[in-house]
C-alpha positions as CSV (number, residue, x, y, z in Angstrom):
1,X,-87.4,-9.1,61.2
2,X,-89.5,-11.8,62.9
3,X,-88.1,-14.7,64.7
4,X,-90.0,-18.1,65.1
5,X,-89.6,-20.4,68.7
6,X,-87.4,-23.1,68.5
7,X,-88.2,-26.1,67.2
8,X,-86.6,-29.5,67.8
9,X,-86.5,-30.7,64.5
10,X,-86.0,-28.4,61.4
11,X,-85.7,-29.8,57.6
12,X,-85.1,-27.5,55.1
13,X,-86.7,-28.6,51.6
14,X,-90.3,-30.6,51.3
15,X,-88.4,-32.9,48.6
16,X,-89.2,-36.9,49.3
17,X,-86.4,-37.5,51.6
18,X,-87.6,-34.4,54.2
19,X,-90.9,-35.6,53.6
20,X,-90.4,-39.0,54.5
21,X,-88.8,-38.5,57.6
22,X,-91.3,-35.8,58.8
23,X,-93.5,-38.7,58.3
24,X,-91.2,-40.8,60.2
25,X,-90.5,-39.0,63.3
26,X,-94.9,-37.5,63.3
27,X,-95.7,-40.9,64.0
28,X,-93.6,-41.3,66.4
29,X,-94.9,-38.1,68.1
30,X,-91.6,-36.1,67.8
31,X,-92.3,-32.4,66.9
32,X,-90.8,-31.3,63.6
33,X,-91.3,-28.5,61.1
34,X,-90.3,-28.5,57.3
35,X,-89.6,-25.4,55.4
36,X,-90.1,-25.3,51.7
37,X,-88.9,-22.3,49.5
38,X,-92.3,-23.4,46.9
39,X,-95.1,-21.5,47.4
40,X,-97.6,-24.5,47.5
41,X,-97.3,-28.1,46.5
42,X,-98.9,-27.2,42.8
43,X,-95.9,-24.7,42.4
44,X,-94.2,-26.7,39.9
45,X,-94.4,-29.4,38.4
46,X,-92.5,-32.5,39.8
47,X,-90.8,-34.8,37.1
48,X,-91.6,-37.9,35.6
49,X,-91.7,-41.5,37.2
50,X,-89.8,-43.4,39.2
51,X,-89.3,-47.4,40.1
52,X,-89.6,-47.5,43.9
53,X,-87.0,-50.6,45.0
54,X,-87.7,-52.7,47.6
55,X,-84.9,-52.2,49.7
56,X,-84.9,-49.0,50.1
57,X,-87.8,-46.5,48.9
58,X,-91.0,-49.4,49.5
59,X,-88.9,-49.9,52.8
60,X,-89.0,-46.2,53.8
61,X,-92.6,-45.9,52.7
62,X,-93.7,-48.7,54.8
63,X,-91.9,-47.2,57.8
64,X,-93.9,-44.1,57.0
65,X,-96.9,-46.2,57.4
66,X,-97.8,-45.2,54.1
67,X,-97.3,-48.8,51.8
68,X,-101.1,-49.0,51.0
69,X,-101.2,-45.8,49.8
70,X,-98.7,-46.4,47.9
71,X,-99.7,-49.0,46.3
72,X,-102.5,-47.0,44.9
73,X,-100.6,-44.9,43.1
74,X,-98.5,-47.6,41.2
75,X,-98.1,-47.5,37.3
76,X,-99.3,-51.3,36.6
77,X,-97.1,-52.4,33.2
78,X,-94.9,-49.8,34.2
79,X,-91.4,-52.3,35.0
80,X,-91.1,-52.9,31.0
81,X,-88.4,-51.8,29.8
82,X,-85.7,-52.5,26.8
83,X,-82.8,-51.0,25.2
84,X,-82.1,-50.1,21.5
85,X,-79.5,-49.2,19.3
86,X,-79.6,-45.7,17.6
87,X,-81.1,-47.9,14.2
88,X,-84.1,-48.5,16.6
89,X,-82.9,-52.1,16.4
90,X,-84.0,-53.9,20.0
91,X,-81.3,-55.2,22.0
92,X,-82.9,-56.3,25.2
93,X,-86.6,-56.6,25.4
94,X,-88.0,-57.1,29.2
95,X,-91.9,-57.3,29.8
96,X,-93.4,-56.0,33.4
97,X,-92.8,-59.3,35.3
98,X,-95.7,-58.4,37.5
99,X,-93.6,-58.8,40.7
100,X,-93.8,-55.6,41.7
101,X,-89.8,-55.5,43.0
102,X,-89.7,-51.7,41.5
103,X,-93.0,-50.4,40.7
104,X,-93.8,-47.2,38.9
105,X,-95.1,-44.1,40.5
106,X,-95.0,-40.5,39.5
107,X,-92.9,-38.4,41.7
108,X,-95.7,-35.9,42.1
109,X,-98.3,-38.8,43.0
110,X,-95.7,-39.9,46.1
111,X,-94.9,-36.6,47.1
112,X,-98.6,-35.9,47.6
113,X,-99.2,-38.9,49.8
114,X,-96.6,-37.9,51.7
115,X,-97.2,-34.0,52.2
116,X,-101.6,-35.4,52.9
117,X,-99.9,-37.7,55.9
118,X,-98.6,-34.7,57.7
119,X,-100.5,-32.6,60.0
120,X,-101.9,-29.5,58.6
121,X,-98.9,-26.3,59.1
122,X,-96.4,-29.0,59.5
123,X,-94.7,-27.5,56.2
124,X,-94.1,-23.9,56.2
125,X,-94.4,-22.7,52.0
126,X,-92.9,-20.1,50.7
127,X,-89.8,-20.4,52.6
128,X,-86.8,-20.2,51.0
129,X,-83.6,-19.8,52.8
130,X,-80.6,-17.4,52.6
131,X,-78.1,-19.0,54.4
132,X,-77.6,-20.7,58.1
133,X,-75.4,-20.0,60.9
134,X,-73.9,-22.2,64.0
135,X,-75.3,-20.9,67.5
136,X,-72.9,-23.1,69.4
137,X,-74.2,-25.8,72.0
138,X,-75.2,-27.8,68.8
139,X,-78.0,-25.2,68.0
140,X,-78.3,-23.4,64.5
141,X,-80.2,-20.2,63.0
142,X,-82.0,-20.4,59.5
143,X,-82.7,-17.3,57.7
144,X,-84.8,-16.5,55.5
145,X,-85.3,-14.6,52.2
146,X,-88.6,-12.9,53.6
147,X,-86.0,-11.4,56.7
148,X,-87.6,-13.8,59.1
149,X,-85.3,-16.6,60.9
150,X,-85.7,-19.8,62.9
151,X,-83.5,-21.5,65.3
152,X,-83.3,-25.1,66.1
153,X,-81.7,-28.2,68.4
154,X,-81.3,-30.4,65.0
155,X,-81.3,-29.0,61.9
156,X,-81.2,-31.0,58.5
157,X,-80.6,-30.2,55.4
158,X,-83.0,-31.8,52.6
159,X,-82.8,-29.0,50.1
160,X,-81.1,-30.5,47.2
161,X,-78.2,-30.4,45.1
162,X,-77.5,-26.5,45.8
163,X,-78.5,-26.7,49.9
164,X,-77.9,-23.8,51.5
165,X,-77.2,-26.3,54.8
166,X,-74.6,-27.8,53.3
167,X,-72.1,-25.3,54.3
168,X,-72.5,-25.6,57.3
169,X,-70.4,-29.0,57.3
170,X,-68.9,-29.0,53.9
171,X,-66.8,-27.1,51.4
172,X,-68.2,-29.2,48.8
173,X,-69.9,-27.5,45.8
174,X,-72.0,-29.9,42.8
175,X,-69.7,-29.9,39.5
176,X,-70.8,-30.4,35.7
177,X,-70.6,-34.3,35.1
178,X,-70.2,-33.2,31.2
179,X,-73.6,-34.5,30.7
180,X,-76.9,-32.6,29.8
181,X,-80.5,-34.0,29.9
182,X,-83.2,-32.5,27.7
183,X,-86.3,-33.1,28.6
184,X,-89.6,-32.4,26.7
185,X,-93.0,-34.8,26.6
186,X,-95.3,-36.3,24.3
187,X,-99.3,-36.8,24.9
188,X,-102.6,-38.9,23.8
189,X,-99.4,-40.8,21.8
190,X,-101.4,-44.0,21.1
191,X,-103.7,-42.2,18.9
192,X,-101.3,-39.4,17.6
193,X,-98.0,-41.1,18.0
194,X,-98.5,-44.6,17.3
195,X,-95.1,-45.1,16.1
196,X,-93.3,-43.4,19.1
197,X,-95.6,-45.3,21.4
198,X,-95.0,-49.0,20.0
199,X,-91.2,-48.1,19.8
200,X,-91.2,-47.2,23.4
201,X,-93.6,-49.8,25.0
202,X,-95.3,-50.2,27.9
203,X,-92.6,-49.0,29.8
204,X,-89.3,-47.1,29.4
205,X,-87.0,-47.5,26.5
206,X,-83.3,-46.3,25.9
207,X,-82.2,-45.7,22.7
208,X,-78.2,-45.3,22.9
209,X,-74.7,-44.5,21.6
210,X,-71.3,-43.1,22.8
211,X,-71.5,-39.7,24.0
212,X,-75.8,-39.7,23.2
213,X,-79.0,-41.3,23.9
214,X,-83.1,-41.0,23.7
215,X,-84.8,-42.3,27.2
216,X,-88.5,-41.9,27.2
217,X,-90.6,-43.2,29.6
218,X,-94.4,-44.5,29.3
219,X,-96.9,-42.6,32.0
220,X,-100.2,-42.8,32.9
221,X,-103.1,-41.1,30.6
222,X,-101.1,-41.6,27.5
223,X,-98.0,-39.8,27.9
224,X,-94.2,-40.0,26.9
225,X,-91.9,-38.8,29.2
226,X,-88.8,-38.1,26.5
227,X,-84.9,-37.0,28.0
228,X,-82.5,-36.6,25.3
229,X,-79.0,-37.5,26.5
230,X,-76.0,-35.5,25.2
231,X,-72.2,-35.7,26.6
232,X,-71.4,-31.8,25.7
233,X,-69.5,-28.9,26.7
234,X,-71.6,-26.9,29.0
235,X,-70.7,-23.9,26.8
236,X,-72.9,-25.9,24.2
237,X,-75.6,-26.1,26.2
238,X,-75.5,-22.5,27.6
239,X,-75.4,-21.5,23.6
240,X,-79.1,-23.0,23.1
241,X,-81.8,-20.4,23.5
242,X,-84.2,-22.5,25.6
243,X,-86.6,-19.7,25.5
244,X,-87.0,-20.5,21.8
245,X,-88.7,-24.0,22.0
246,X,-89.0,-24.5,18.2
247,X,-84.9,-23.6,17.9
248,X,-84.3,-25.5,20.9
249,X,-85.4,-28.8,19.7
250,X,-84.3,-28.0,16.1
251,X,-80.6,-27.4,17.7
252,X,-81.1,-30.5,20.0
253,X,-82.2,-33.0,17.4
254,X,-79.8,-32.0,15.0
255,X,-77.4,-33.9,17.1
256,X,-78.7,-37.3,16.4
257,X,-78.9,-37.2,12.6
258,X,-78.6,-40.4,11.2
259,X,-81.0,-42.0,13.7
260,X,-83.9,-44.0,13.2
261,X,-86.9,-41.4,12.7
262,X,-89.2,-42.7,15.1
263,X,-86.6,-42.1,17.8
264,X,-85.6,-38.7,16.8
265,X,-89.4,-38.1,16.6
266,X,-89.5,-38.4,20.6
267,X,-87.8,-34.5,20.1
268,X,-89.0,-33.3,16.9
269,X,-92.7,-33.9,17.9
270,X,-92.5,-33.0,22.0
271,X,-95.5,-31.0,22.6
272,X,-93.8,-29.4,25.7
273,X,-90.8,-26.7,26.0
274,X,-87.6,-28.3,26.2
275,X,-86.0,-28.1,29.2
276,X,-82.5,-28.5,29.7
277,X,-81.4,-30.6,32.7
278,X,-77.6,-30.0,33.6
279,X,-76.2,-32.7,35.9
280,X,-73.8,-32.2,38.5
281,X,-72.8,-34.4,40.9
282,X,-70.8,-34.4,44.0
283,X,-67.7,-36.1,44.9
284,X,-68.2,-39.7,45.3
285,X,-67.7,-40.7,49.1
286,X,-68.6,-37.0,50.1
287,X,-68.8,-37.1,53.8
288,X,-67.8,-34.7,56.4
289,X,-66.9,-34.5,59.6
290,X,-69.6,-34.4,62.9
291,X,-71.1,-30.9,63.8
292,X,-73.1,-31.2,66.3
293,X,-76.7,-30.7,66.1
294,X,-77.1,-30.7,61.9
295,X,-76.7,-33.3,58.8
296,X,-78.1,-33.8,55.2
297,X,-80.0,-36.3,53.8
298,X,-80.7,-37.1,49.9
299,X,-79.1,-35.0,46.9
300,X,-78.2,-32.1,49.6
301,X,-75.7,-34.9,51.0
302,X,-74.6,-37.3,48.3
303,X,-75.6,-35.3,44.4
304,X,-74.9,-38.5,41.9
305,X,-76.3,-39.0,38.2
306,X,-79.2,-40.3,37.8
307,X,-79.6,-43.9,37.8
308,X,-83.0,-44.8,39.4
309,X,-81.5,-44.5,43.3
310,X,-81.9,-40.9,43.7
311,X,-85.6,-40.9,45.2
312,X,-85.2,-44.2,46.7
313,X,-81.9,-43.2,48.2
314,X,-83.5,-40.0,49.9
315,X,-86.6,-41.6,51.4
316,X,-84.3,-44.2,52.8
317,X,-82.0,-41.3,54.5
318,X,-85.1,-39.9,56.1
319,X,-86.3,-42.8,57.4
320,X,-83.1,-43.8,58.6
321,X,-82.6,-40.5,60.0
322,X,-86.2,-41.2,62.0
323,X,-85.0,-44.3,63.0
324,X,-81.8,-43.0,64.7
325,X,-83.3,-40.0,66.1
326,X,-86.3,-42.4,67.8
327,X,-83.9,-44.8,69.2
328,X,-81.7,-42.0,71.1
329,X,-84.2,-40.1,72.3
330,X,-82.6,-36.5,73.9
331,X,-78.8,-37.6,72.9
332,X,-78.7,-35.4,69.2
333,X,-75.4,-36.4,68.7
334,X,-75.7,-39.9,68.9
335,X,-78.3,-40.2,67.0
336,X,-76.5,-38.1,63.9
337,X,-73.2,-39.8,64.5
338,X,-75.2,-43.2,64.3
339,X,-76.7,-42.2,61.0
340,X,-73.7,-40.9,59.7
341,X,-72.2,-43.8,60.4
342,X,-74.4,-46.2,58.0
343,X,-75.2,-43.0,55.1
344,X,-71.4,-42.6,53.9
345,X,-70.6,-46.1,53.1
346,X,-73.9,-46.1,51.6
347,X,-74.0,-43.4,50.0
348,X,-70.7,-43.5,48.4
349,X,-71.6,-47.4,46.9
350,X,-74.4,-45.5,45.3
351,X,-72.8,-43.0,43.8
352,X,-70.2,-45.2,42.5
353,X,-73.0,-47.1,40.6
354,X,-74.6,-44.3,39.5
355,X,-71.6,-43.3,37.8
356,X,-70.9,-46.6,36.4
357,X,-74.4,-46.7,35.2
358,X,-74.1,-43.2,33.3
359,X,-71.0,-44.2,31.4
360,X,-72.8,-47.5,29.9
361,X,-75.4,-45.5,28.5
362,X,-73.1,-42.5,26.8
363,X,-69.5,-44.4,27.1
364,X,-67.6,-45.8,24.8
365,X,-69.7,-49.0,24.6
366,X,-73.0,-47.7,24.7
367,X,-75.9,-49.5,24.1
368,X,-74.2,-53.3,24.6
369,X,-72.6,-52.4,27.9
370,X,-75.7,-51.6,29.9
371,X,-77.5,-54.7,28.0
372,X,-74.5,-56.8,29.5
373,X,-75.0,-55.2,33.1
374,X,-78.9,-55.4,32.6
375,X,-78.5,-59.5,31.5
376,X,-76.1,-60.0,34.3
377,X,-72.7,-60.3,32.0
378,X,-71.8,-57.0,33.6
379,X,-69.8,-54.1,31.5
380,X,-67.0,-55.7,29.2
381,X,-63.9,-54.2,30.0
């Protein structure tokens, strides 16, 4: 077994929140080291797109000192969006406004600016983590699947919604929402789709009704980005052979007979495997309390639905992570307890909305509710 020198700053999981505030403290000239249990960058693929808000996401980007690469990345027409019923009847209808409030990047575009900003062996590939133990004094030992360990003065946990840092300072464990994404794609659509592509848009489109829905998103080169939305058992889902593409979208569309054909098309016709996308979530208000010399940051701290905060809400964390740890230089503690301080309340809003936001698309008054929230009459009780 090999054992690496300490390093002052250890973030477990090259994910956009660890990235980000790698970035963050690099520029600021505070060492740091980021394990990642991919083997390289191109590993996997990365997901879709994602609306980068102003307040938080462009705000951690620009503290990374990276908003002008950013910009180059952006999705232009990307903001469209509407809503449907599950006739394919439009409900709400809203063109790009061009104001570039959230703008549309692909996740794998962002994390690549981000991982090209850091210094070359800044991220360590191919690491993936066992588990993590306390030292004392505020000083913690990662180990590693390849036998190999590291221990550090301040170590964070940016590994996602199953972080093996998370133990370390909570008994909290992700639980089934009762919600499944399926997730397949379409491509070239405008010329062999047309009908999928002019009921989606320029942008993204949700097609909904209690308990199910059809999201697909518009990305660059001609591509649909398709989720299909079902509020099942997870004993149904675990009963779909996803190994059996063909059976797997048969079995998935056959939930939304009686829709409008072109939005059942955004299944029938995916030209990629299905791939089933179980959400779990923590509790809302997760928090725990301060052990010295370790935190989390992004899904690994505060798992919600998705709702369009996730990414945002993780580059945010690491740059206000940075930010602490750069205004209390040597004093670890206080810089965790003072991020601490401003990520639960924040978190826990966020959560909250993102679970507000996932019932008006599959409650009980899907589609009008989230056309009320999105036109500002909020949900109808």
């Amino acid at each position: 077994m090999t054992t690496a020198p300490t390093t002052p700053v250890t973030i477990i999981g090259a994910g956009l929140g660890g990235l980000v505030l790698a970035r963050v403290l690099h520029v600021h000239g505070i060492p740091v080291k980021v394990y990642e249990a991919d083997p390289s960058p191109q590993a996997r693929t990365q997901g879709g797109q994602l609306d980068i808000h102003e307040h938080d996401g462009q705000r951690a980007l620009a503290a990374a000192g990276l908003t002008e690469e950013f910009r180059a990345i952006i999705h232009e027409g990307g903001e469209a969006s509407r809503v449907l019923d599950r006739h394919g009847e439009v409900l709400l209808d809203e063109p790009d406004d061009g104001t570039g409030r959230r703008p549309e990047v692909l996740r794998g575009d962002l994390r690549r600016i981000l991982i090209d900003s850091l210094p070359e062996g800044a991220i360590a590939w191919g690491r993936k983590v066992a588990g993590a133990r306390s030292l004392g004094g505020g000083r913690h030992e990662v180990a590693f699947t390849d036998g190999s360990t590291v221990t550090t003065g301040l170590l964070v946990g940016a590994d996602g919604a199953w972080s093996r840092v998370r133990p370390l300072l909570s008994a909290a464990e992700p639980q089934y929402v009762g919600t499944c994404y399926v997730e397949t794609y379409l491509h070239d659509v405008d010329e062999r789709h047309p009908a999928a592509a002019a009921t989606v848009g320029a942008g993204s489109m949700s097609a909904l009704a209690p308990g199910q829905g059809i999201s697909a998103h518009r990305e660059a080169g001609g591509v649909l980005h398709t989720y299909a939305l079902l509020t099942r058992p997870a004993d149904w889902v675990a009963g779909i052979d996803f190994t059996d593409a063909a059976a797997a979208r048969a079995a998935v569309a056959a939930e939304f007979e009686g829709w409008a054909p072109r939005l059942t098309a955004l299944i029938t016709d995916g030209e990629s495997a299905p791939v089933a996308r179980v959400l779990h979530t923590l509790p809302v208000g997760h928090r725990w309390d301060r052990v010295p010399g370790v935190t989390l940051l992004g899904d690994a701290a505060h798992l919600a639905p998705p709702a369009g905060e996730g990414a945002n809400l993780a580059m945010f964390d690491g740059a206000e992570l940075a930010r602490a740890i750069v205004a209390h230089p040597g004093d670890t503690e206080a810089a965790l307890a003072a991020y601490e301080a401003e990520l639960f309340p924040r978190s826990a809003a966020a959560a909250a909305a993102a679970h507000t936001v996932l019932d008006l698309c599959v409650g009980d008054r899907a589609p009008y509710g989230l056309v009320e929230f999105f036109t500002g009459g909020g949900p109808a009780a």
